[in-house]
ZAKE-749768 format. One record per residue (C-alpha): residue number from 1; residue in one letter; chain; x, z, y. Coordinates in Angstrom, 3 decimals, padded with zeros to 6 digits, m for minus. Last residue first. Example, Ala and Ser with C-alpha at 12.3 -4.5 7.8 and 13.67 -1.06 7.14 Angstrom:
# ZAKE-749768
R  num  residu  chaine         X         Z         Y
R    2       s       A   013.670   007.140  m001.060
R    1       a       A   012.300   007.800  m004.500
//
This chain:
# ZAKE-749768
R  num  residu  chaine         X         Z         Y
R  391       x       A  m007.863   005.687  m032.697
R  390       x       A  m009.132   002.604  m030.677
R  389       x       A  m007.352   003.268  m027.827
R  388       x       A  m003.681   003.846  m029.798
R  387       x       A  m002.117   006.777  m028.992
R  386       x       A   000.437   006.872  m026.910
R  385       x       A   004.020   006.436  m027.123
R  384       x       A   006.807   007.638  m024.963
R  383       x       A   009.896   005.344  m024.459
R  382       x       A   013.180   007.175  m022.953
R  381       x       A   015.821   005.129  m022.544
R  380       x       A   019.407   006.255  m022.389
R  379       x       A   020.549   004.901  m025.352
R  378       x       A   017.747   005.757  m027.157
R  377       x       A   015.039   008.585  m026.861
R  376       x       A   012.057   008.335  m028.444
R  375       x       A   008.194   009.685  m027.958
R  374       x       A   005.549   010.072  m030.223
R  373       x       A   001.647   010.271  m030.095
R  372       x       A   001.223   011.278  m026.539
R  371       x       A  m002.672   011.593  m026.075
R  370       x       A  m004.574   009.014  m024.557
R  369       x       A  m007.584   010.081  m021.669
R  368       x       A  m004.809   010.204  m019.491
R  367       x       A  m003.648   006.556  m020.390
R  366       x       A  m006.835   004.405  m018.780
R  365       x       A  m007.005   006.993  m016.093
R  364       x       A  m003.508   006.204  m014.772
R  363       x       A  m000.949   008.746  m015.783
R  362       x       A   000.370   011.400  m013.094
R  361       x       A   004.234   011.824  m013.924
R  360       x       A   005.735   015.653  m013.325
R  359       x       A   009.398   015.481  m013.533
R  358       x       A   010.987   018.805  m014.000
R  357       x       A   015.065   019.719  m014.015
R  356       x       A   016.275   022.924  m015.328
R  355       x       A   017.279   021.775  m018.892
R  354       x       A   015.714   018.409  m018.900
R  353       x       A   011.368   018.330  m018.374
R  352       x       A   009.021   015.689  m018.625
R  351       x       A   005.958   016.739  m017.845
R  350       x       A   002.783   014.077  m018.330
R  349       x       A  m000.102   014.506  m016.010
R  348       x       A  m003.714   013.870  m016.379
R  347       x       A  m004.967   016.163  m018.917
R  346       x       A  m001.930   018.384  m020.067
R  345       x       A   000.988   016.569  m021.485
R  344       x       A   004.208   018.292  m022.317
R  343       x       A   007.488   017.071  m022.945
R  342       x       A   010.768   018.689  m023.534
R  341       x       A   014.762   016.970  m023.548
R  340       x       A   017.951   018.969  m023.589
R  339       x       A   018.563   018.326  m027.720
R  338       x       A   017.079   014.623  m027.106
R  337       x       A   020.556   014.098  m025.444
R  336       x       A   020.507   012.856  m021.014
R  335       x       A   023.664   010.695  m020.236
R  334       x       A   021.116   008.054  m018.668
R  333       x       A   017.264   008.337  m018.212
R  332       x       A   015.684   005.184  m018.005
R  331       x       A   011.907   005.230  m018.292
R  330       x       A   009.404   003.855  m020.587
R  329       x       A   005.501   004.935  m020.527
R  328       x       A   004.062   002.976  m023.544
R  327       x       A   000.859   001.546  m024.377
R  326       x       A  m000.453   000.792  m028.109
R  325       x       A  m003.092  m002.156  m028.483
R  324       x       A  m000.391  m005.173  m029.089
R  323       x       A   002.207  m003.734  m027.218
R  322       x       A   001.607  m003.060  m023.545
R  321       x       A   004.592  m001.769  m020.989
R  320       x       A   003.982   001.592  m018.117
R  319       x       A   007.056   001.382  m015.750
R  318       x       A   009.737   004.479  m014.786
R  317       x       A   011.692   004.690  m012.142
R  316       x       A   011.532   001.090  m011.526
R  315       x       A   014.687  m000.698  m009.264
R  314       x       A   016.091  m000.643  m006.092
R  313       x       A   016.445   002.251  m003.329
R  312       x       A   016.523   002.708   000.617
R  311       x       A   016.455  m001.109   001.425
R  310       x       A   017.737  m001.563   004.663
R  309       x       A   015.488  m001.815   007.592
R  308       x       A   015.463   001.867   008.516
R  307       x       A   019.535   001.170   009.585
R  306       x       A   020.951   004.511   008.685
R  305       x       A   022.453   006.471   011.752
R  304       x       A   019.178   009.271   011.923
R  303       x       A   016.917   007.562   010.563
R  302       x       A   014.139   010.585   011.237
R  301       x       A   015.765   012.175   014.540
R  300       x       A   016.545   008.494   015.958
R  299       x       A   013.021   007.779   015.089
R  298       x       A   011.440   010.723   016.496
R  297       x       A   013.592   009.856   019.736
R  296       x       A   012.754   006.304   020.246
R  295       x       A   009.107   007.637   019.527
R  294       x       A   009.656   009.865   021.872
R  293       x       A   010.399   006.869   024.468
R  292       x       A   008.202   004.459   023.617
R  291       x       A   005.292   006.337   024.075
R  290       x       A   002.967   008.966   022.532
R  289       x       A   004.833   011.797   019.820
R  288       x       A   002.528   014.405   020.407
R  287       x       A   003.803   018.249   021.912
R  286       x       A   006.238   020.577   020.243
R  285       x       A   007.352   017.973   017.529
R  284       x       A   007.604   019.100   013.810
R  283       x       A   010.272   017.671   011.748
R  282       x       A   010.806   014.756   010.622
R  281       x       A   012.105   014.388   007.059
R  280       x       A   013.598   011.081   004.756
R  279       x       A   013.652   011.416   001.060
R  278       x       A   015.838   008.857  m000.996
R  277       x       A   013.954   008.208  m004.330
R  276       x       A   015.468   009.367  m007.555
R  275       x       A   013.863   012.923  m007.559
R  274       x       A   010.763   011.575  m006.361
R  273       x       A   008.947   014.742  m008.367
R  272       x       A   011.634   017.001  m008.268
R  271       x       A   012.636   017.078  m005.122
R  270       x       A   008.731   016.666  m004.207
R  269       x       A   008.521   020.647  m005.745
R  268       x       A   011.495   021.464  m004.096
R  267       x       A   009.813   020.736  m000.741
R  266       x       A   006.701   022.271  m001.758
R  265       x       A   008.625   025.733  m001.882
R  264       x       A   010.098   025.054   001.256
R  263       x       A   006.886   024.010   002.439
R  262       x       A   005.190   027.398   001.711
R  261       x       A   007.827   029.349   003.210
R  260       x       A   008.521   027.324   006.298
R  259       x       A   004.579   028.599   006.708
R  258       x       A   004.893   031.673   006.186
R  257       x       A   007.935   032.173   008.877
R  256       x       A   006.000   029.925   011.258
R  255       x       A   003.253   033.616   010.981
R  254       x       A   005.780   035.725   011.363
R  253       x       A   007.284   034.010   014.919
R  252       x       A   011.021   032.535   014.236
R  251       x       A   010.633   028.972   015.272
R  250       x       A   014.040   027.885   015.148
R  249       x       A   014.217   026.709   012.057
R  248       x       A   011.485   023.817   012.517
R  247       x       A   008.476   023.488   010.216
R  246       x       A   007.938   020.231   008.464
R  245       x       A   005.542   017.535   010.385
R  244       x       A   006.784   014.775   008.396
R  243       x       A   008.239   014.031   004.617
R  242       x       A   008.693   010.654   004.224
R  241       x       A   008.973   009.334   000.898
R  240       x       A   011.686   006.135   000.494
R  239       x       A   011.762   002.517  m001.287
R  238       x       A   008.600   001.961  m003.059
R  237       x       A   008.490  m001.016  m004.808
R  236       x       A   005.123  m002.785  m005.920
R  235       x       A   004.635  m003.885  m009.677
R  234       x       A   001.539  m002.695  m009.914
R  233       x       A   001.626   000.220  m012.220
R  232       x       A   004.300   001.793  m010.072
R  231       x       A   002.145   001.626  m007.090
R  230       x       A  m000.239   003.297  m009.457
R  229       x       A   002.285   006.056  m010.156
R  228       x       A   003.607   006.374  m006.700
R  227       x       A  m000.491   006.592  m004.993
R  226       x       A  m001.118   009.384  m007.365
R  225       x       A   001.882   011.421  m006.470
R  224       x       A   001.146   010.584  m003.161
R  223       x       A  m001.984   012.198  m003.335
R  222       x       A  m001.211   015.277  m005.741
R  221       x       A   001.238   015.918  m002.654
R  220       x       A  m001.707   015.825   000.387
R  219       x       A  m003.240   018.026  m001.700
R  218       x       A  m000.087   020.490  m002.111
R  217       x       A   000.725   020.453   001.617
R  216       x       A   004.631   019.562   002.847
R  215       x       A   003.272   016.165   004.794
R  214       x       A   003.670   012.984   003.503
R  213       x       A   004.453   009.525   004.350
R  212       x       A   005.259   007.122   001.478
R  211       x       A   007.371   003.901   001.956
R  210       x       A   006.737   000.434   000.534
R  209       x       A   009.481  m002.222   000.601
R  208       x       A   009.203  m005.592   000.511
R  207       x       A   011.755  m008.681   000.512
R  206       x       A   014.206  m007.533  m001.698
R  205       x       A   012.012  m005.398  m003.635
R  204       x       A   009.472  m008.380  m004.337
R  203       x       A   005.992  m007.361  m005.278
R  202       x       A   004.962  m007.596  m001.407
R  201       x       A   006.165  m011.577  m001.954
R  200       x       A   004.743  m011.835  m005.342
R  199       x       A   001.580  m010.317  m004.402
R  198       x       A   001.318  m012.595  m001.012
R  197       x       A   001.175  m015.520  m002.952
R  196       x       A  m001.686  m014.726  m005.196
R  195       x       A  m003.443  m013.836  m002.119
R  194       x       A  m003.000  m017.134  m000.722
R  193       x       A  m004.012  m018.989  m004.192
R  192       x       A  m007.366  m016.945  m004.323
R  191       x       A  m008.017  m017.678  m000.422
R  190       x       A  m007.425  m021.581  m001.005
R  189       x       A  m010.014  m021.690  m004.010
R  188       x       A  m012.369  m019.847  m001.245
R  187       x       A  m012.210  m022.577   000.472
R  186       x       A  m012.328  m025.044  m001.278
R  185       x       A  m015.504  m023.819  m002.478
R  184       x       A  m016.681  m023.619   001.114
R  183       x       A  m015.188  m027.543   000.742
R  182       x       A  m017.132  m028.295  m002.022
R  181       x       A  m020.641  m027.487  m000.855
R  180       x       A  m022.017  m023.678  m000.608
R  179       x       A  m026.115  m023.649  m001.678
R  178       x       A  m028.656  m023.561   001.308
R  177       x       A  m032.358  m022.672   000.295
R  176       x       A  m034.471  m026.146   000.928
R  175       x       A  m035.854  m025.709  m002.414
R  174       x       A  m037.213  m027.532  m005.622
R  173       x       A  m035.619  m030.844  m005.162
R  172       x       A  m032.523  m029.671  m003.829
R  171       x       A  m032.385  m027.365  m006.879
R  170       x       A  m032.136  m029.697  m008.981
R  169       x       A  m029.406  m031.480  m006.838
R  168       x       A  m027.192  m029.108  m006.887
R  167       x       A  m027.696  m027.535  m010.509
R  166       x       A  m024.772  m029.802  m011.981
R  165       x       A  m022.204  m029.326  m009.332
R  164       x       A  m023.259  m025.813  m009.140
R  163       x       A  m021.914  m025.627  m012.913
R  162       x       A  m019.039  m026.790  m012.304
R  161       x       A  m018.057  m024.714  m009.468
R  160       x       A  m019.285  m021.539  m011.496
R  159       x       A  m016.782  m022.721  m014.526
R  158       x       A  m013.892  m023.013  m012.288
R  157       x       A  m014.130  m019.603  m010.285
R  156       x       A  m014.784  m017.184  m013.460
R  155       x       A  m012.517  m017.013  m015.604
R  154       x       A  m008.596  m018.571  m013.838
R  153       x       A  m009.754  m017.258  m010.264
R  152       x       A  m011.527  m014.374  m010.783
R  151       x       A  m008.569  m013.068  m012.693
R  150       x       A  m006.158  m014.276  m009.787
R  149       x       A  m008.512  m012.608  m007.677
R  148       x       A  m008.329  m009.269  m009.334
R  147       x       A  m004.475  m008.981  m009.735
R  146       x       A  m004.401  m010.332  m005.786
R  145       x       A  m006.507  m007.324  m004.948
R  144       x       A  m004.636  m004.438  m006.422
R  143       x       A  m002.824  m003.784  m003.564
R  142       x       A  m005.948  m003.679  m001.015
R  141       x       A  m007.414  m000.963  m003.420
R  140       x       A  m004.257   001.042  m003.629
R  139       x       A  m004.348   000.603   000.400
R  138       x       A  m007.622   001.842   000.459
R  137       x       A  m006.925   005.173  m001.312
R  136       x       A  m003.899   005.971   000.199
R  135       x       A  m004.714   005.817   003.887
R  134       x       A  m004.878   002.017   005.947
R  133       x       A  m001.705   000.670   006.542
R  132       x       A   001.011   000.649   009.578
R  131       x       A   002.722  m002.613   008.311
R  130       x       A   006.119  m003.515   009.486
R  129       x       A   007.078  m006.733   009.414
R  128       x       A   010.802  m007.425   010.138
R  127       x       A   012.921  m010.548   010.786
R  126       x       A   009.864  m012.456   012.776
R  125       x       A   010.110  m016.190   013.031
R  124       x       A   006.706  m016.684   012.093
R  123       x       A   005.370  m018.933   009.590
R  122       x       A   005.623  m017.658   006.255
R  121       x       A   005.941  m013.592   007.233
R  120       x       A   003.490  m013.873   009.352
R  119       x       A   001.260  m015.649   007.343
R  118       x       A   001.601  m013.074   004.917
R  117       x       A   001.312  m009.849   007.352
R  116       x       A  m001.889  m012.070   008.799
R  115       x       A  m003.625  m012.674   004.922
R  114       x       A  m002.872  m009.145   004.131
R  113       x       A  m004.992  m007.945   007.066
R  112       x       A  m007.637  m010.331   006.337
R  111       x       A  m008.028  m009.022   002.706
R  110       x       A  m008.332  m005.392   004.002
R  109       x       A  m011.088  m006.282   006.762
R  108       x       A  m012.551  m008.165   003.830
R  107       x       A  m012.904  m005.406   001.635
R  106       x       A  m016.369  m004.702   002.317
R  105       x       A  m018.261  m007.947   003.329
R  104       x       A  m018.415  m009.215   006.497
R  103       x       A  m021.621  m011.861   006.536
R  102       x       A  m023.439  m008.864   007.343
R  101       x       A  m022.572  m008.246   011.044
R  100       x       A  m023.358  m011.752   011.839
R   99       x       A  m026.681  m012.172   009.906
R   98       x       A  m027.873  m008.911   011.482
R   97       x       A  m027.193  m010.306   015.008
R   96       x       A  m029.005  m013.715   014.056
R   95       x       A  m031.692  m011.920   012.385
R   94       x       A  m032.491  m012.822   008.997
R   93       x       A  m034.693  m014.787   008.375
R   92       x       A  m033.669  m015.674   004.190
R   91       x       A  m032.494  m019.033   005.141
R   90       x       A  m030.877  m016.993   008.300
R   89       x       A  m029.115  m014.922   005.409
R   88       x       A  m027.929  m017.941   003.596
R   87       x       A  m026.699  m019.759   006.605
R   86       x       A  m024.853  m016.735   007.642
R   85       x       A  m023.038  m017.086   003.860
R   84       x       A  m021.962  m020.880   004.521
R   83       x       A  m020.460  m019.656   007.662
R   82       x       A  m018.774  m016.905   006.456
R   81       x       A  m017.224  m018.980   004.205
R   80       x       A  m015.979  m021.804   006.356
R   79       x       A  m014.888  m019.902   008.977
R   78       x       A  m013.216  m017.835   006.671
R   77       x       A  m009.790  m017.614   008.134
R   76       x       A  m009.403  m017.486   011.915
R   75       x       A  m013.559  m016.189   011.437
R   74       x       A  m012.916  m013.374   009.428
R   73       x       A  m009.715  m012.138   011.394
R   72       x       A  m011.466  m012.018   014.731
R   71       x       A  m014.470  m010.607   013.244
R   70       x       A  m012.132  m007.724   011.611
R   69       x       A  m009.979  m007.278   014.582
R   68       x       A  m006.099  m005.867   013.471
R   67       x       A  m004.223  m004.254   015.890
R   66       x       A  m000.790  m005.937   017.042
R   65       x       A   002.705  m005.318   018.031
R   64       x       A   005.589  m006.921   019.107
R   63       x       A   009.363  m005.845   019.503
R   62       x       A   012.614  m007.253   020.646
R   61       x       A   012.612  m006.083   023.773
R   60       x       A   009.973  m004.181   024.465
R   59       x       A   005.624  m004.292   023.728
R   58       x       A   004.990  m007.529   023.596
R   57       x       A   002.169  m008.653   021.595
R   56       x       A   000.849  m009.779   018.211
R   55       x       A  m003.213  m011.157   018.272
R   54       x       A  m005.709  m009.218   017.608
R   53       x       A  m004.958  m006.996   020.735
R   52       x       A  m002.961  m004.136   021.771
R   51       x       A  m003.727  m001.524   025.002
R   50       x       A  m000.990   001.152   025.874
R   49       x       A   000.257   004.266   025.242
R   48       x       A   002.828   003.409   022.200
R   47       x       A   001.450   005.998   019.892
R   46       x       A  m001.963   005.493   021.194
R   45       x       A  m002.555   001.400   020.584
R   44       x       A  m001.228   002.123   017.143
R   43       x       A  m004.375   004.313   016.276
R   42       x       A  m006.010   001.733   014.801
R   41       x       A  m009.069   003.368   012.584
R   40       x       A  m009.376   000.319   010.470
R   39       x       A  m006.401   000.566   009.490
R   38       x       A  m004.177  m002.718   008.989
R   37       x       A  m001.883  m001.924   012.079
R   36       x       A   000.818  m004.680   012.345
R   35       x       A   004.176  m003.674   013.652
R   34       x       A   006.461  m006.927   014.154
R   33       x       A   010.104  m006.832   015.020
R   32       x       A   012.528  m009.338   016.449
R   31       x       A   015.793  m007.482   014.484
R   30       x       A   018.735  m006.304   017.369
R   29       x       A   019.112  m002.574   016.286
R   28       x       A   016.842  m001.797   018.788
R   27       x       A   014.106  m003.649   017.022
R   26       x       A   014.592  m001.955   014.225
R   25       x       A   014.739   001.527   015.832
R   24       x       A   011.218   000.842   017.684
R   23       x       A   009.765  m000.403   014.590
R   22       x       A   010.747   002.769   012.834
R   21       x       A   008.921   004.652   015.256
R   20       x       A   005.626   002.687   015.486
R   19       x       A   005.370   002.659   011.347
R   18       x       A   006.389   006.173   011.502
R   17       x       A   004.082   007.674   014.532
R   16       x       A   001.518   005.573   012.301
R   15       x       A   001.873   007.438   009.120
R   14       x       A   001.208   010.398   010.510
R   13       x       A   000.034   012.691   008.050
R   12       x       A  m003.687   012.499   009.197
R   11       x       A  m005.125   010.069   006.458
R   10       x       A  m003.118   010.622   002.931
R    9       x       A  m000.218   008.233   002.799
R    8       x       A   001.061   004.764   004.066
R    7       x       A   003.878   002.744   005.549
R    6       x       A   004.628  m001.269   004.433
R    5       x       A   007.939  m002.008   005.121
R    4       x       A   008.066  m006.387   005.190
R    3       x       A   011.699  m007.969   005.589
R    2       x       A   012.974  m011.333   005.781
R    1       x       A   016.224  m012.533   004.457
//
């Protein structure tokens, strides 16, 4: 079976030194490998020191990489739509150049870059996609797309095509202002579908598996933690954290001795906080990791013998269910007794504590503002209640 590993994290962790490495050891373990860089800020072109295009190519044996291009990626798939919508703006005289640049709407860069790991992973004969994504926040809103368009898609899309189909030639009458014909519609219709695709294939823990990078920092923490709980809320799997950058032993200076400190202490804290995820580290290189050959070696140090392409871990820590208008945070937690069990909300994060052992869950804005109205504990479930919205 196919694989997609999708890497991302707070900007400036090095979530691309990774994405490269990992697709180094993959493809040196005898898997044709793809790395696709979805941010918009490519950087892959640096970590293997040398120039990447639009389309995927070469780098070694085994292994192909490409850089995502916007316009490229706009017109291979939306020729009709952007076409339709530069017609508008011309309508309007708007300049040609203008026209251009703003028939790309925000998001699509995002959108395209799903619609090439999906193709990919359709129609090419590629046995791992890795995806070097954009940072946390834009990768949440990338993941949440299909949700939306399949919305869009089942409201709103059929009863605007209808009604067009009625004002068309109305409107004909009273202006020469272009209006999108059926197959822009089409179109569109066909994006919707595509997208609804790709969520059950990136939704799919045997197919996909999403890894967090991370540094030992307490912002770059609170971030991930977000990022896991509405990952969680999704549907998507996350497979492994990886913690990069940490301090070496060796450096025994006062002021490294601080710092192995501090992320020692942090390191604990993400013990606790992924305590059922596997946790891969890097640590800190003396100079940049640029070229196929350190990153051979940062990914030999990271993987160490473990195949990266195997799934790390299966299954939902915890998931957030619906009944009627009362949500509920439910989470296995075997051979645990409600004697050895605390919890304790406090704005946006719910502790759930057993004996010595913390878990600190951040809720989704829609259940922070709820308070915990009861919570139960049977046979190894846990199922906490909150209040009802309307109470």
């Amino acid at each position: 079976m196919k694989r997609v590993i999708l890497y991302t994290g707070k900007g400036g962790v090095g979530k691309t030194t990774v994405a490269a490495a990992t697709a180094i050891q993959s493809a040196k373990r005898g898997y044709k490998t793809l790395v696709v860089s979805t941010d918009a800020a490519h950087s892959l072109r640096d970590a293997f020191d040398r120039e990447l295009g639009p389309e995927p190519v070469r780098v070694m044996k085994n292994l192909y990489a490409q850089e995502i291009d916007v316009y490229y990626s706009v017109d291979k798939y939306w020729g009709k739509l952007t076409g339709y919508i530069q017609s508008l703006f011309n309508w309007m005289n708007v300049d040609d150049i203008l026209a251009e640049e703003f028939s790309v709407f925000p998001g699509m860069e995002e959108v395209a870059s799903f619609l090439w790991v999906y193709n990919h992973y359709t129609e090419s004969d590629y046995d791992v996609i890795i995806v070097d994504s954009a940072p946390t926040g834009e990768t949440l809103k990338l993941l949440s797309l299909p949700d939306v368009a399949r919305w869009w898609l089942v409201k709103v899309f059929p009863i605007e095509r209808k009604v067009l189909k009625v004002v068309r030639p109305a409107v004909k009458v009273v202006s020469d202002m272009p209006l999108p014909e059926e197959d822009t519609y089409e179109a569109i219709e066909q994006l919707f579908k595509q997208l609804n695709a790709i969520h059950q294939v990136f939704s799919d823990p045997e197919i996909t598996s999403i890894r967090l990078v991370l540094n030992l920092e307490k912002m770059v923490i609170k971030e991930t933690q977000r990022a896991y709980t509405y990952l969680n809320l999704y549907g998507y799997p996350v497979d492994s954290i990886i913690v990069n950058r940490t301090m070496p032993v060796e450096l025994d200076h006062p002021f490294f001795k601080e710092w192995r400190k501090f992320q020692n202490v942090y390191r604990e804290e993400i013990g606790e906080l992924f305590n059922e995820i596997p946790i891969h580290e890097a640590q800190l290189s003396s100079k940049e990791v640029l070229g196929t050959q350190a990153l051979t070696r940062f990914g030999e140090l990271l993987f160490s013998e473990e195949d990266p392409v195997k799934v790390f871990f299966k299954g939902k820590p915890y998931e957030i269910v619906k009944e009627g208008e009362t949500y509920s945070l439910v989470m296995t937690l075997p051979f645990v007794t409600k004697e050895k069990l605390k919890l304790h909300q406090v704005g946006d994060e719910l502790t759930i504590q057993i004996e010595n052992q913390r878990r600190n869950i951040f809720l989704p804005k829609f259940l922070a503002k709820l308070n915990v109205e009861s919570a139960n504990l049977e046979n190894g479930v846990l199922k906490v209640n909150f209040e009802s919205a309307g109470d």
